[in-house]
C-alpha positions in Angstrom: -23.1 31.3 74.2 -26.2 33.5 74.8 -29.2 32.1 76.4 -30.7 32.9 72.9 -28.5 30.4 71.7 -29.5 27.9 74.3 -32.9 28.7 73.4 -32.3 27.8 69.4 -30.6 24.7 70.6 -33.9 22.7 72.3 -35.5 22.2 69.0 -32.6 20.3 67.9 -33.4 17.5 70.3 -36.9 17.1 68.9 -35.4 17.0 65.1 -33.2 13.8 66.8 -36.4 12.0 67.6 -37.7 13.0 64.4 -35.2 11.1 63.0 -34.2 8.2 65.2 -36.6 7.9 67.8 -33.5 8.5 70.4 -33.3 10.7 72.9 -29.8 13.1 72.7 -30.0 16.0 74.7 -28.1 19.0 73.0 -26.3 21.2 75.0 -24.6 24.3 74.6 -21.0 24.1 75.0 -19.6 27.3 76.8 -16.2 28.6 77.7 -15.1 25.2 78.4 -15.8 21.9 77.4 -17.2 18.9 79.7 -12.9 17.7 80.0 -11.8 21.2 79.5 -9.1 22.7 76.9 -11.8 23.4 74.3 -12.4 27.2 74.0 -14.9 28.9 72.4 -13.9 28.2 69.1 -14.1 24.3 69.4 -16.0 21.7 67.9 -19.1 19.2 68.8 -18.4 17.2 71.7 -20.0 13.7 72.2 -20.6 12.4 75.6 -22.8 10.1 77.6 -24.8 13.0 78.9 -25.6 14.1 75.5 -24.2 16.4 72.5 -22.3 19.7 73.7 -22.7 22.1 71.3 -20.5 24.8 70.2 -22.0 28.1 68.4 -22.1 28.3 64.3 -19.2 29.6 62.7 -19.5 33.1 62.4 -19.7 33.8 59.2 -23.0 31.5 59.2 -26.6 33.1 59.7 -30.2 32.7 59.0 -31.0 29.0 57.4 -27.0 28.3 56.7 -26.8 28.4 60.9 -29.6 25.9 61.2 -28.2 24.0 58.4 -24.9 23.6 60.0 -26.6 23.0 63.7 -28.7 20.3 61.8 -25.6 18.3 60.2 -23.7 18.7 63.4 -26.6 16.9 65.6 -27.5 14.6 62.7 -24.2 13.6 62.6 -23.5 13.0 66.6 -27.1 11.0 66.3 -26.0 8.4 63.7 -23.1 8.1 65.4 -25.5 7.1 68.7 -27.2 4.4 66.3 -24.8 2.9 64.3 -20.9 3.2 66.1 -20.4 0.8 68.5 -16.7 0.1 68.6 -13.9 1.4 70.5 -10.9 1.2 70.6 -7.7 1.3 72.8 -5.9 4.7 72.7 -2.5 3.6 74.1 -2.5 1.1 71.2 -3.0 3.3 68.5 -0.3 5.6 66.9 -2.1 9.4 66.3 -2.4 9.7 63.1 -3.8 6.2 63.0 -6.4 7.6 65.3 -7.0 10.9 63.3 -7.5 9.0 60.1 -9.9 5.9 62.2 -12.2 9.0 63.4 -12.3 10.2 59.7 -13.7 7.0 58.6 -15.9 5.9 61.0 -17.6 9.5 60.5 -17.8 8.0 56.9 -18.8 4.8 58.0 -21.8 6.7 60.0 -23.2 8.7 57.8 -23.2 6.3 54.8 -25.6 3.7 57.1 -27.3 6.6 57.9 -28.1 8.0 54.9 -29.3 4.6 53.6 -31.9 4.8 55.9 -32.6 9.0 55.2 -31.2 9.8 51.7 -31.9 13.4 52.8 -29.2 13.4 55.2 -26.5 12.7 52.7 -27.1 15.8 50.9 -27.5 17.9 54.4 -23.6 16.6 55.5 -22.4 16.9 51.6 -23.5 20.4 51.8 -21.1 20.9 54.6 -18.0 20.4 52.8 -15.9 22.9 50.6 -12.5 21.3 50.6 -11.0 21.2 47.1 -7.1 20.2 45.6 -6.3 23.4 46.1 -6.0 23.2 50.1 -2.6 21.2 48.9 -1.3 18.3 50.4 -0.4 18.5 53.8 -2.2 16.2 56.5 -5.1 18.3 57.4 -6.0 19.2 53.7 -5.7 15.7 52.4 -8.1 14.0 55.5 -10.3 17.1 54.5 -10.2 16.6 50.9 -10.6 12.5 52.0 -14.0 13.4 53.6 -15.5 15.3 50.9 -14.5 12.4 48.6 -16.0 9.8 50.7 -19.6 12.1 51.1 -19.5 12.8 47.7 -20.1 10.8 44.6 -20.0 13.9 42.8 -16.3 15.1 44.0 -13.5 14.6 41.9 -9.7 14.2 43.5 -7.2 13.5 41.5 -4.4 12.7 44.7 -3.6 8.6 44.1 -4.3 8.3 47.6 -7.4 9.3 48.3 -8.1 7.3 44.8 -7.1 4.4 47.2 -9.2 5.5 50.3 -12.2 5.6 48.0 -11.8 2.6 46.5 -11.4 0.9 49.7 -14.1 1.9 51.2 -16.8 2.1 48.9 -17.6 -1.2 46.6 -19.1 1.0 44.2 -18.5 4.4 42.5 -21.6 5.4 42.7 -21.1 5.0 46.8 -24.1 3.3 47.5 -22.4 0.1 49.2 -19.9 0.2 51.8 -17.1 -2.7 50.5 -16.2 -3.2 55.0 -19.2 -2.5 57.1 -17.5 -3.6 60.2 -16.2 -0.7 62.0 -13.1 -2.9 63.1 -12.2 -2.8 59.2 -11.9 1.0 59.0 -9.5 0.8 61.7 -6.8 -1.8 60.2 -8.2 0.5 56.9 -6.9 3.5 58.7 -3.4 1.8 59.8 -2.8 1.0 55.9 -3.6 4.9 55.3 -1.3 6.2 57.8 1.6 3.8 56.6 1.3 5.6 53.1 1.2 9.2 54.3 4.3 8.5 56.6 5.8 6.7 53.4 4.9 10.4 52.1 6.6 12.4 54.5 3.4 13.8 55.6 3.9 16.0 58.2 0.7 15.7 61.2 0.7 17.6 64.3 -1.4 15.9 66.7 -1.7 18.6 69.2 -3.1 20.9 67.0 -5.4 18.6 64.8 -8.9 19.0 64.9 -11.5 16.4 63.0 -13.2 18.1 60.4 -15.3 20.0 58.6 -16.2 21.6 61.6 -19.8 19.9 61.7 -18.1 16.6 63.1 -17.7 15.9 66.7 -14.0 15.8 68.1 -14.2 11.4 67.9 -13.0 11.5 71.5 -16.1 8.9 72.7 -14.1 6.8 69.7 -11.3 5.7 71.9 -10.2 4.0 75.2 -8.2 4.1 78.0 -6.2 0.6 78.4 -8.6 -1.5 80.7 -11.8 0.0 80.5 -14.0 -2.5 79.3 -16.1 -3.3 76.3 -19.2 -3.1 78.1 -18.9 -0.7 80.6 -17.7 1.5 77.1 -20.9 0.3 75.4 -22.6 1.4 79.0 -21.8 4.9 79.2 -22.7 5.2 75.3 -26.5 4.1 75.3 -28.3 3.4 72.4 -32.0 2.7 71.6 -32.1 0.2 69.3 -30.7 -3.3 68.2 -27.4 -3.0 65.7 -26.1 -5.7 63.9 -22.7 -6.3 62.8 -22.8 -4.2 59.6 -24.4 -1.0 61.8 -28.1 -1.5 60.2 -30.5 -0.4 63.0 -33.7 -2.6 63.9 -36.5 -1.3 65.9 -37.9 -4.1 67.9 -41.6 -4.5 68.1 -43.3 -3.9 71.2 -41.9 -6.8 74.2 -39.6 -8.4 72.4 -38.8 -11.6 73.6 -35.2 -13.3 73.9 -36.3 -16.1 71.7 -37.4 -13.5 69.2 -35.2 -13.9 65.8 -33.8 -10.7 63.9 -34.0 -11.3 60.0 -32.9 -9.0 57.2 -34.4 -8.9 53.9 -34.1 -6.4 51.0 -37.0 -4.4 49.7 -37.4 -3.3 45.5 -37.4 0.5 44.8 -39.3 0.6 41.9 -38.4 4.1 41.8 -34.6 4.3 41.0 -34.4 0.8 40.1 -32.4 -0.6 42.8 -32.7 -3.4 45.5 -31.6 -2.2 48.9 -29.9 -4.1 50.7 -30.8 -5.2 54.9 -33.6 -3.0 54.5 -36.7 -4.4 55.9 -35.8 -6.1 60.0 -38.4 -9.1 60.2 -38.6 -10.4 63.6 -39.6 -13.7 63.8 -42.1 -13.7 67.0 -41.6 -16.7 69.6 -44.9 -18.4 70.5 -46.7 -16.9 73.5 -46.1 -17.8 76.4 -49.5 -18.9 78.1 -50.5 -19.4 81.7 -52.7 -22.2 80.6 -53.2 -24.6 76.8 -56.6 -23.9 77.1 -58.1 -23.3 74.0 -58.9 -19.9 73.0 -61.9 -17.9 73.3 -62.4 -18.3 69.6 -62.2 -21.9 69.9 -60.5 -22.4 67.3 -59.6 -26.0 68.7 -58.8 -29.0 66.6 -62.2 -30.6 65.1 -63.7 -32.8 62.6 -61.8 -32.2 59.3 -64.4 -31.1 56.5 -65.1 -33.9 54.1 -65.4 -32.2 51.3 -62.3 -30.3 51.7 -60.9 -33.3 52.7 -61.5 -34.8 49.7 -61.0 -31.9 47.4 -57.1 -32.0 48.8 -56.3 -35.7 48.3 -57.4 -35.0 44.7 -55.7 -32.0 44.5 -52.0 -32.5 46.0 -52.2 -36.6 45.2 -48.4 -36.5 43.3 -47.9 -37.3 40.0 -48.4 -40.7 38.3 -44.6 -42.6 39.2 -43.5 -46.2 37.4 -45.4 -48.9 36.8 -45.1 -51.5 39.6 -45.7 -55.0 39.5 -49.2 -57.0 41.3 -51.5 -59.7 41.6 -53.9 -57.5 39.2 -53.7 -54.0 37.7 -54.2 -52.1 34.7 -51.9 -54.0 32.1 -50.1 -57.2 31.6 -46.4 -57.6 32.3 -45.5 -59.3 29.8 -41.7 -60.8 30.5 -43.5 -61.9 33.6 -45.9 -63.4 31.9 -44.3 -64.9 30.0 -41.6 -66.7 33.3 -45.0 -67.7 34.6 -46.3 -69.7 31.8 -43.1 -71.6 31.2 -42.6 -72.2 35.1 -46.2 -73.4 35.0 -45.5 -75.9 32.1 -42.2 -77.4 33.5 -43.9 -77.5 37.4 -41.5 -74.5 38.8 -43.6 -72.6 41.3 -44.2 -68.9 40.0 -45.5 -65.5 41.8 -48.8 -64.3 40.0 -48.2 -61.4 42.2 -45.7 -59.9 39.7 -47.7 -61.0 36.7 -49.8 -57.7 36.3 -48.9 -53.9 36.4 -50.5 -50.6 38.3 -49.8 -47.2 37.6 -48.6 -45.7 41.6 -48.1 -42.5 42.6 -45.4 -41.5 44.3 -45.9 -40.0 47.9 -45.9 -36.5 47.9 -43.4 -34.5 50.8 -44.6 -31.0 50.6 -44.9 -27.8 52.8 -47.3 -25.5 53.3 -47.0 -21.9 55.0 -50.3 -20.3 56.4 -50.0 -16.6 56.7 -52.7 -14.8 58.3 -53.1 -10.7 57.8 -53.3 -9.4 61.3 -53.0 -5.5 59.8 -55.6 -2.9 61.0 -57.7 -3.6 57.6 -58.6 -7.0 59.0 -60.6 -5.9 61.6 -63.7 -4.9 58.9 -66.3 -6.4 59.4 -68.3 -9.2 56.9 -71.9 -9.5 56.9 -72.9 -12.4 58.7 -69.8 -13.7 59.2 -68.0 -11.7 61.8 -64.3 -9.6 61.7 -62.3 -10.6 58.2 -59.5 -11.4 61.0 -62.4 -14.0 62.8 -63.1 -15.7 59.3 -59.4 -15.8 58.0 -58.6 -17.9 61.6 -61.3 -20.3 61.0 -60.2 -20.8 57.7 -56.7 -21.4 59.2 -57.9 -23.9 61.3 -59.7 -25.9 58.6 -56.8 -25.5 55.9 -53.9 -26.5 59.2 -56.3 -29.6 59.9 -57.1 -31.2 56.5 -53.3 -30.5 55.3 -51.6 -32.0 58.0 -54.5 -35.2 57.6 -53.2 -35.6 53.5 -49.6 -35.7 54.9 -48.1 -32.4 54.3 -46.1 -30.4 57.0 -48.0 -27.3 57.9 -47.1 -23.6 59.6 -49.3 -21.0 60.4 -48.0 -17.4 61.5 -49.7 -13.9 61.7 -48.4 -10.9 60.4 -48.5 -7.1 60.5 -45.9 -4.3 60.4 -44.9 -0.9 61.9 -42.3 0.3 59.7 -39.4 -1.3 57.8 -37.7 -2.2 61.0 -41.0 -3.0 62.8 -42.4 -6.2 60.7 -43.3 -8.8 62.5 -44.5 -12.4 62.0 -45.8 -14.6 65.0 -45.5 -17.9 65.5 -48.4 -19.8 66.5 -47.5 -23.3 64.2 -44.3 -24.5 63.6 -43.5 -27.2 60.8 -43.8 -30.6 62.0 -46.4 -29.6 65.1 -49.9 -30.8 65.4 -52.4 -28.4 66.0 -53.6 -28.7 69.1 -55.0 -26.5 72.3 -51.9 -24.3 72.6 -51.6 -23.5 68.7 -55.6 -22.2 69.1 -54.4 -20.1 72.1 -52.2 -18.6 70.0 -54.1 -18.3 66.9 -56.9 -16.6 69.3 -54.0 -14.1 70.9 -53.7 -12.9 66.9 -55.4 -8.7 67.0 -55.8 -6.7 64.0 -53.8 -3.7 64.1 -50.8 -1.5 62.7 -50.2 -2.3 58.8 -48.7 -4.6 55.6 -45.1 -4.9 54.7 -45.8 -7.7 52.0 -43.4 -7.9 50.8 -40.7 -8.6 53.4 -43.1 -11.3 54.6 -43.2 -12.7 51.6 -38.9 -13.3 51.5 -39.2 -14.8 55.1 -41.5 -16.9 54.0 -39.5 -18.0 51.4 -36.5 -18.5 53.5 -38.2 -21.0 55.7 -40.1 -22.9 53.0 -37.1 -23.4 51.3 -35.5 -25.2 54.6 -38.0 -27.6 54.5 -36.8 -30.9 53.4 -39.5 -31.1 50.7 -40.1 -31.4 46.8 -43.1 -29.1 47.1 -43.8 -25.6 48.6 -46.9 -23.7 48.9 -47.5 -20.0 50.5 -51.0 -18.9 51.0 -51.8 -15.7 52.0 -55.0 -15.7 54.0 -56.6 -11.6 53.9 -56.5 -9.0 51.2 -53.0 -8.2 52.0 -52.5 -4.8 50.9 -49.7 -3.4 50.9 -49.4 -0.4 52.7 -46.8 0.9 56.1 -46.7 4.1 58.0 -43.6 5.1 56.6 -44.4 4.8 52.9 -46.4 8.2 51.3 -47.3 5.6 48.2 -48.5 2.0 48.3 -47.5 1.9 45.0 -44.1 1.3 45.9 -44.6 -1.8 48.4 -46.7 -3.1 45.5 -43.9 -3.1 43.4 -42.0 -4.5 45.8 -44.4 -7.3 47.1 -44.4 -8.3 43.3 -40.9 -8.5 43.0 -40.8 -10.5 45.9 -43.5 -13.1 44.3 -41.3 -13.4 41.0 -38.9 -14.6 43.0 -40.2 -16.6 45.1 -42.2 -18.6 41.9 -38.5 -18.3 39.9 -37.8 -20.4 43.0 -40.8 -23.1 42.5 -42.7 -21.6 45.2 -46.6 -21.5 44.9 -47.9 -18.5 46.1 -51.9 -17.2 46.5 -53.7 -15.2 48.5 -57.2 -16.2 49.7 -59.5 -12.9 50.3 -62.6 -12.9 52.9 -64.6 -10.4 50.5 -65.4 -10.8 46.9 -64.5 -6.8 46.4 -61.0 -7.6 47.9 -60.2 -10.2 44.9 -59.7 -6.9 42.5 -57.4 -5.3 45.2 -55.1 -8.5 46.0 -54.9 -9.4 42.2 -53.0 -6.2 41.9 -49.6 -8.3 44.2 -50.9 -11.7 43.1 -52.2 -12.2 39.9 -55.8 -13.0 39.0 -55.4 -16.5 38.7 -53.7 -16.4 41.7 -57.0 -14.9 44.1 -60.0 -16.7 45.1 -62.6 -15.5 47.5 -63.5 -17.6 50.6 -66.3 -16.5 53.2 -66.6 -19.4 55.3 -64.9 -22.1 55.8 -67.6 -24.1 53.1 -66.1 -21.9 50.6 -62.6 -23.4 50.8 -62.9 -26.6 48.3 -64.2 -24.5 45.8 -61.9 -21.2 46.7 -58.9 -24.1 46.2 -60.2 -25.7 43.3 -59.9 -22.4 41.1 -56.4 -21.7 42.9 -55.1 -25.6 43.0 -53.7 -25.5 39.5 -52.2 -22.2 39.2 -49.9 -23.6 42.5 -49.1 -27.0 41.0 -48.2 -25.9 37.5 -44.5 -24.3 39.5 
């Protein structure tokens, strides 16, 4: 390779970052590979110190070259992200290992191109095989890989019908049926079984993985004894995997305590709900050097009377059975009746059972404060301060006079930084009182980054519905529009925020939004419906701000 060719490779490593925010350094791959036997003429190699790459195939110039350069470190970078199994070479018969490479390739790309649809049609435009390669090993795993990349191919061989059906839930091959990598390989055993029950000839020293964009798989396996970890060592990734290969960016310091949630997101678009799209980490409370109260002081107080009072009104529950007493709104009569014939024969009687009253049952409800801690709250209001200052003191109020009516009460902030970056912070849990160190926290809360409503709004749901309760409230405190850095229109997380809010109200959840600005009601009527906004600029505006958004929650 020329050091023209060396040249053209360096901007590969940016279009890696591009993509994955991962550093893989691509390297041209001479004479001989990094563990030699691997002339000229061979294929990506994979390695801890990055991705050794060989030169285009000849016949490839101009954009087809960069193309084929792009697939190839495309493919080596999902690889980086979302393999990481191994697996033990000395246990694992050859063409078991050939077919294993082929669909954890598969397996790669598919979790990848969830995340960048663009990628699928950059690798699908790498493949040419057809039925008319034949049937012998190489053309059939070559014909396999097409078939798994492409919704659009057609094979008619009965066992790559079988691969395909196998591995994809789906035919329009948008959900992988086993996620696991550890599934493709007792997929691949099955597979190899039937070819050898073919008399399908494979030559292992002269097999090579392709199409020729696909690294050689050799990172994929083991010696005997080398352990998990120091195999997960020496393969580096930046970013948390689960066990079905999605990728989640933690937000800045995550903490051990931190919890990793998954939560679909509505594409208004196509139609379609994707799944494990959004990664919500659930923030642990702060840490503080001291429970001081904040600087804020948003410490527990006086609860306001009128709000107070406007709550007890408001969430008092419904009007139960009529229950007997001394006096009360109407005369039991078959008690009445005992008494007057014990009274007349000198039996003693209770005149405590005589009357009845209309009770109410005690109401066990939950409430979930969520408080916009996006860029947009850091506006300022007219007399009153940051829109972030006024929707904490409005926190404070609701936290207080809720938890004094009996309900259970959390507050957490929330912001995002991409699907994977959405974060919610604890600062009180259900069943705490508020107290010095919930106000440290609640002060700690800074506007920045942006609004993944939507996302919030399904984690919300998921803890409000393990509350042992009979009622469930979510109030949105900010003008929570939707909007994320790597969206090019709001519309869609609009559409998604409000498929998330039928939902949640399918589910008997009441959901509002209280706004700090009049001119945000129009805005935040758009997710939540206009009986379903109220505008609150102090913390003296609350009983009415409820009173017009009160009913609309109850009436779920």
């Amino acid at each position: 390779m020329t050091a023209a060719d060396a040249a053209a490779l360096r901007p590969l490593g940016l279009w890696i970052r591009m993509l994955w925010d991962i550093a893989l350094p691509v390297l041209p791959l001479r004479s001989e590979d990094p563990d030699g036997g691997v002339g000229p003429d061979g294929w990506p190699c994979l390695r801890p110190e990055g991705l050794w790459l060989p030169a285009a195939p000849t016949p490839l110039t101009g954009s087809a070259r960069l193309l084929w350069q792009q697939a190839a470190v495309s493919h080596a970078a999902a690889h980086r992200v979302f393999s990481r199994a191994s697996f033990e070479r000395a246990r694992t018969a050859p063409i078991t290992q050939a077919i294993t490479g082929l669909l954890e390739d598969a397996r790669a790309e598919a979790l990848a191109a969830r995340e960048l649809p663009g990628l699928a049609r950059l690798w699908a435009g790498q493949h040419a095989a057809t039925p008319d390669l034949g049937d012998g090993f190489e053309a059939l795993l070559l014909r396999l890989a097409r078939a798994l990349a492409d919704a659009g191919y057609g094979d008619p061989h009965p066992w790559i019908h079988k691969a395909r059906r196998c591995f994809w839930r789906d035919a329009a091959q948008q959900v992988l049926a086993q996620p696991d990598p550890r599934a493709m390989r007792r997929l691949a055993s099955e597979l190899g079984h039937d070819l050898g029950q073919m008399r399908t000839a494979f030559n292992p020293r002269t097999y090579r993985p392709g199409p020729d964009y696909r690294d050689d798989n050799r990172w994929l396996w083991r010696d005997a004894g080398e352990p998990q970890a120091e195999r997960q060592r020496r393969s580096p990734v930046s970013s948390v995997t689960d066990a079905q290969g999605v990728r989640a960016m933690a937000p800045a310091g995550p903490d051990r305590q931190d919890e990793l949630h998954r939560h679909p997101e509505w594409d208004a678009r196509i139609g379609l709900m994707r799944r494990d799209w959004c990664s919500v980490w659930l923030m642990a409370p702060q840490r503080l050097a001291s429970p001081a109260g904040g600087a804020s002081g948003h410490t527990a107080g006086a609860v306001d009377a009128a709000l107070l009072r406007r709550l007890r009104r408001a969430l008092e529950g419904p009007a139960s059975r009529w229950q007997p007493a001394a006096s009360g709104d109407e005369l039991a009569m078959g008690e009445a009746v005992r008494a007057i014939v014990a009274r007349r024969v000198g039996r003693p009687w209770d005149p405590s059972r005589t009357w009845l009253r209309r009770a109410r049952a005690p109401v066990r409800a939950a409430v979930l404060l969520l408080v916009d801690t996006s860029a947009s709250s850091a506006s300022l209001v007219p007399g009153a301060g940051s829109a972030l200052a006024i929707q904490k003191r409005q926190a404070v109020a609701l936290a207080q006079a809720l938890t004094a009516v009996g309900w259970r009460v959390a507050v957490q902030g929330f912001d995002s930084d991409g699907r994977h970056r959405v974060a919610v912070r604890r600062v009180l849990d259900f069943g705490e009182a508020w107290d010095a160190r919930s106000a440290a926290r609640l002060d700690a809360l800074a506007a920045a980054r942006s609004t993944r409503l939507g996302a919030v709004l399904r984690q919300g749901l998921a803890q409000l519905r393990a509350q042992p309760v009979d009622r469930r409230w979510m109030l949105v405190l900010g003008d929570a529009e939707p909007h994320d850095i790597d969206t090019m229109d709001d519309r869609h997380l609009v559409a998604d925020a409000q498929h998330a809010l039928r939902r949640a109200r399918a589910a008997g959840l009441g959901v509002a939004c209280l706004v700090p600005r009049r001119e945000d009601v129009a805005g935040a009527s758009r997710v939540f419906g206009e009986w379903h906004v109220a505008a609150a600029g102090s913390e003296a505006d609350l009983p009415r701000a409820l009173g017009r958004l009160v009913p609309g929650l109850q009436s779920l």
